[in-house]
N, C-alpha and C positions, 0 to 999 in steps of 0.2 A: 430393547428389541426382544421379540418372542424366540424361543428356543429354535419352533421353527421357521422363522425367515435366518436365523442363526445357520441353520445348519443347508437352508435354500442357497446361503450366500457361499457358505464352502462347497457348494456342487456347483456352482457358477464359477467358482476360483480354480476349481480342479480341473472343470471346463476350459477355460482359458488357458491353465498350465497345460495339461494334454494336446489343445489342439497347435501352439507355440512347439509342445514335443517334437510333434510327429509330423511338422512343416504342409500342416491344410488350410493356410491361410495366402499361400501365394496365388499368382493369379495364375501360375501352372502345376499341375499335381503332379509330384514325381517326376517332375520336369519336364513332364509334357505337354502339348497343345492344349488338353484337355482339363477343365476346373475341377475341383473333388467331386461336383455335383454330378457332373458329364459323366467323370470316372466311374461313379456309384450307377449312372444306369448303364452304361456298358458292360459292367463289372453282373446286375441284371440279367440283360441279352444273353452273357456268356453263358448264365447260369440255370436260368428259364428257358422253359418250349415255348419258344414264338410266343412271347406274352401282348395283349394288348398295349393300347397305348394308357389306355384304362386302367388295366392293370401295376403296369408300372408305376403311374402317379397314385394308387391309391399306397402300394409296396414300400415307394420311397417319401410317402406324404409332400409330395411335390404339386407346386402349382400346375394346373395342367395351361395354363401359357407356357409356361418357363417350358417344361418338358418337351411341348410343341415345336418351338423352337431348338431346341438344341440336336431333337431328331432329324428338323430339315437340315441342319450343318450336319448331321452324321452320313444324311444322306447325299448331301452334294459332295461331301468327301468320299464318296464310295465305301464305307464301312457297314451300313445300316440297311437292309432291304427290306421289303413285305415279305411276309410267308405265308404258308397255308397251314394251320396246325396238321400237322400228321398224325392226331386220333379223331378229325373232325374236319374234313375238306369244306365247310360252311364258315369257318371259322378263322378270318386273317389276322395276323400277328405278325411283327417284329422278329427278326435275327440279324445278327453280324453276317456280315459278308465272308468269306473266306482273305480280303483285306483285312476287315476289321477282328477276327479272329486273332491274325500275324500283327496288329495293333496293341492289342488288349495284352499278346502271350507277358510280353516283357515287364507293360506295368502290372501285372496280377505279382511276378514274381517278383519286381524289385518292391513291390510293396510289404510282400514277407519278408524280404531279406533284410529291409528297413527295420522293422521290428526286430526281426533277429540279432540284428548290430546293435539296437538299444538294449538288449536284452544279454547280451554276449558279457560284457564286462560284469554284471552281477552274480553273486554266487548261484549255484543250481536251488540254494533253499530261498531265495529272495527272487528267483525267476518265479519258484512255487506259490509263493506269499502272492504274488502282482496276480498269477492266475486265477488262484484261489478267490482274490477277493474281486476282480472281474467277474467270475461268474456268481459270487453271492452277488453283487448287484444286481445281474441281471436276472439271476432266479425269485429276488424279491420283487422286481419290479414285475417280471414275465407272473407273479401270484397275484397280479391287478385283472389277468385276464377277465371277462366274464364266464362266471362257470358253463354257461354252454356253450362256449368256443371251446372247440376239442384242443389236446396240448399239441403243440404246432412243431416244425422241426427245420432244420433250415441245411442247406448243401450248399458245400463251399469245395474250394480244391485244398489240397493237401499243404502241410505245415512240417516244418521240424519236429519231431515225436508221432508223426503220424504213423510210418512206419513200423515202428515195434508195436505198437496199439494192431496194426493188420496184420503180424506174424501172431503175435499173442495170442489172440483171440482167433484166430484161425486155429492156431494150434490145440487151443482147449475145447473149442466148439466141436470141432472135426471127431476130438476124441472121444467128448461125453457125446457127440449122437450118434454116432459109426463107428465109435473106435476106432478109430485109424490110428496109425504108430505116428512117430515123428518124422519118418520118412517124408510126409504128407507137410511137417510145420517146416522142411529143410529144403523143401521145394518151396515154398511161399516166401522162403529167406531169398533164395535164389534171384526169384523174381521180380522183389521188390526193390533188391539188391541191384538189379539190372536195369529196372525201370531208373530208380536215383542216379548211376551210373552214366546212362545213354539217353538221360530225358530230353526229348525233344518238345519244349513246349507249344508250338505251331502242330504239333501234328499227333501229342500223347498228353494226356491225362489223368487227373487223378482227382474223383471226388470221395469226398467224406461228408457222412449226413450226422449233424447232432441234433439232441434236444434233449431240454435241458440243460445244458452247458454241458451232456457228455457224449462222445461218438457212440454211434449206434448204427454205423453202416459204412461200405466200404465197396468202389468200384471201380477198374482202373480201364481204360484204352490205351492200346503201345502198335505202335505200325509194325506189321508181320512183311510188308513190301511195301512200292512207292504206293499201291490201288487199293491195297489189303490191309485194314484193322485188323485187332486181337481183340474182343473184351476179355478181361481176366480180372479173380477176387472178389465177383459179388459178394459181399456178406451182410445181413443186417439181426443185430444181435438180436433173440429171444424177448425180448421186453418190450421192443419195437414193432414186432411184427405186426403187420394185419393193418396198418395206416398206410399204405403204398408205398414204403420209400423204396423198398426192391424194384417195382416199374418205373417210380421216377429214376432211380439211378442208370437202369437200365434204357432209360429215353434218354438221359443227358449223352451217354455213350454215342446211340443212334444219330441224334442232333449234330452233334460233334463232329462226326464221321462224317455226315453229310456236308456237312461246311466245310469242311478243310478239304472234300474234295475225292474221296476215298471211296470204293465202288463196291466193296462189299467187307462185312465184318463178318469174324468167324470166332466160334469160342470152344473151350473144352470139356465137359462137365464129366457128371458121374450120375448111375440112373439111380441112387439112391437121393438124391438130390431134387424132389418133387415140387418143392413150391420153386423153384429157382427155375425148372423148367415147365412150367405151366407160364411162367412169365415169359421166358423166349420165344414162346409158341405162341402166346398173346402180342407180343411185338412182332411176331410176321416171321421169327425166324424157324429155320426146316432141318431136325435131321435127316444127316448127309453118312455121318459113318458111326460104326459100332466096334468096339474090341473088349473083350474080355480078359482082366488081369488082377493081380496080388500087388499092387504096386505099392499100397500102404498098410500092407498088412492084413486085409481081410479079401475074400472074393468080390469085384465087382466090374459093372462092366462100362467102360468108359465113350463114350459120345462126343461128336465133331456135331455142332451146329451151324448156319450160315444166314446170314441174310445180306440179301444182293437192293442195293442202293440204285434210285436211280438219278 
């Protein structure tokens, strides 16, 4: 046997080990109605603005029969509807329902916590080891790209360790470009500390964009009433910038919002904070209020935004 069919054959065997792991072989995923396949495009919808149908099967390399199918079951379940893209009214697409939203919340989370629980019993340097070499995989394989495919990035919601990665880097960013004190990183403790505390997955959020295999952005939604979102924490680190992931984070928020049913988002910013709000303003939303304060250590003046949902 050649070295490589040798070593084709232990990624077929790791293959079969892995999916035996992590129980994607029954005929329901995570114990629900739903197959791994079903799951992966709802998991999609949740994650995309109103993508095609198109879209989707080229994303999940799915047959587009199969796919066909499974949308009209999404649909006679009342989870799946048409949309209209919201940067392009010529342009129909796919979302969850505000059902299928309350569908999706539990298995996105019991899916982490699955991992979490395999992942619990080994030490913290053999959790690092599994990650480590997860993302060598896929940085060696993601180097098959073709070179003029731009390097791509992908958003997901929030994991175990996400949280210190969003006070962290808040706290250091904040300080190399504004100086801000820590006052500014013991608020973002606060928050996020509230959001894990009070999370309510049907109606708060939490996305995180990587590429690469490393985060590079950070955006959260948390209900301020039954009618009224928050966005809070957009961040997307220096390295990233200038590829959209601050608009898309900012659209998933939006999307979000609208689906679960919420009639207007509102956020807080700071007016030294320019590319963050040139993106508020290109998503539709309006300064509403102004104050001027020391709150972290230097003079600045702080901003109420809004945008009303219809």
């Amino acid at each position: 046997m050649q070295p490589i069919e040798q070593r084709a054959n232990a990624v077929r065997d790791f293959n079969r080990f892995y999916t035996r792991r992590i129980g994607v072989l029954g005929a329901g995923h995570l114990g629900s109605p739903f197959s791994l396949t079903e799951v992966r495009v709802l998991y999609e919808l949740a994650h995309r603005d109103t993508p095609t149908a198109t879209e989707l099967a080229r994303a999940l390399d799915l047959d587009k029969g199969y796919l066909s199918r499974a949308l009209r079951r999404f649909h006679r379940l009342g989870i799946v509807t048409s949309a209209v893209h919201a940067g392009d009214r010529r342009r129909k697409g796919l979302r969850l329902t505000p059902k299928g939203a309350r569908a999706f919340a539990p298995l996105d989370r019991r899916a982490c916590d699955e991992i979490v629980g395999m992942l619990a019993p080994l030490p913290a340097a053999e959790q690092t080891r599994i990650v480590e070499a997860m993302s060598t995989i896929r940085a060696s394989l993601d180097a098959l790209r073709s070179p003029a495919e731009p390097p791509g990035y992908i958003v997901r919601s929030h994991q175990p360790g996400d949280m210190g990665w969003v006070v962290h880097r808040h706290g250091v960013l904040y300080s190399q470009e504004y100086g801000w004190n820590d006052r500014f990183e013991a608020l973002v403790a606060r928050i996020v500390a509230q959001f894990l505390e009070n999370f309510d997955p049907a109606r708060e959020h939490c996305w995180i964009a990587e590429r690469n295999g490393e985060i590079v952005g950070s955006i959260f939604v948390v209900a301020k009433s039954r009618t009224v979102a928050k966005l809070r924490l957009l961040l997307v680190e220096p390295s990233a910038r200038g590829l959209g992931i601050g608009s898309r984070l900012v659209d998933e928020v939006i999307q979000f919002a609208r689906r679960v049913g919420y009639r207007k988002i509102v956020l807080w910013t700071q007016r030294e904070l320019t590319s963050a709000r040139r993106i508020y303003k290109a998503a539709g939303f309006r300064l509403v209020a102004e104050e001027d304060h020391e709150m972290f250590g230097a003079p600045t003046r702080a901003e109420t935004w809004e945008l009303r949902l219809r």
